[in-house]
C-alpha positions, 0 to 999 in steps of 0.5 A: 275135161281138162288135160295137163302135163307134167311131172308127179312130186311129192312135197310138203303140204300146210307146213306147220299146221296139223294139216301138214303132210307129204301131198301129189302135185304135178309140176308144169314145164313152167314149174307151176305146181298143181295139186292133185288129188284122185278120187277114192284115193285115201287124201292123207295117203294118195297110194294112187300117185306114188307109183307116177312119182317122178315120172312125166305124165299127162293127166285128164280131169278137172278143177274143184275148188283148187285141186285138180280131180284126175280121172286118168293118167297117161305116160307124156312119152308114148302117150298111151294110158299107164294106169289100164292094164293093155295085157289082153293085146301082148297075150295074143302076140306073145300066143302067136309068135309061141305057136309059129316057131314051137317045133311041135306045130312045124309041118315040116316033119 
């Protein structure tokens, strides 16, 4: 496995062929840019990426011929996974903080 970091674009692809289409890359900070591709995401769609579109990420994966298979995706900035859902922990805080200043739960009456 493999990481990479960069930002999500979408450019155009196999320009003047019938292949020709609005493709993801991820551009380096070296502005290399890598063809990306997530799997059981449609190719000629790529619905999974347009959501990251120009933000900073880093991705985990590895090379098939010379696109790069992404497994996952993290935000560059905090560095925590942004395509996993984390309601589970803000759920149990946001219950806490309810209960501690809900009137109804004060001994204090």
């Amino acid at each position: 496995m493999e990481n990479l970091t960069g930002k999500i674009e979408f450019m155009l692809f196999a320009e003047g062929t019938k292949s020709e289409s609005l493709q993801p890359f991820l551009i380096d900070k070296n502005g290399k840019k890598i063809r990306i591709y997530k799997k059981n995401d449609n190719p000629f769609m790529n619905n999974y990426f347009t959501a990251f579109e120009g933000k900073s990420v880093c991705i985990s994966g590895e090379y098939s011929n010379e696109i790069f298979i992404v497994d996952s995706i993290t935000d560059d900035i905090v560095g925590s996974a942004i395509d996993e859902p984390q309601t589970d922990e803000v759920e149990a805080v946001d219950s806490e903080i309810v209960s501690s200043s809900d009137p109804e739960n004060s001994s204090d009456e």
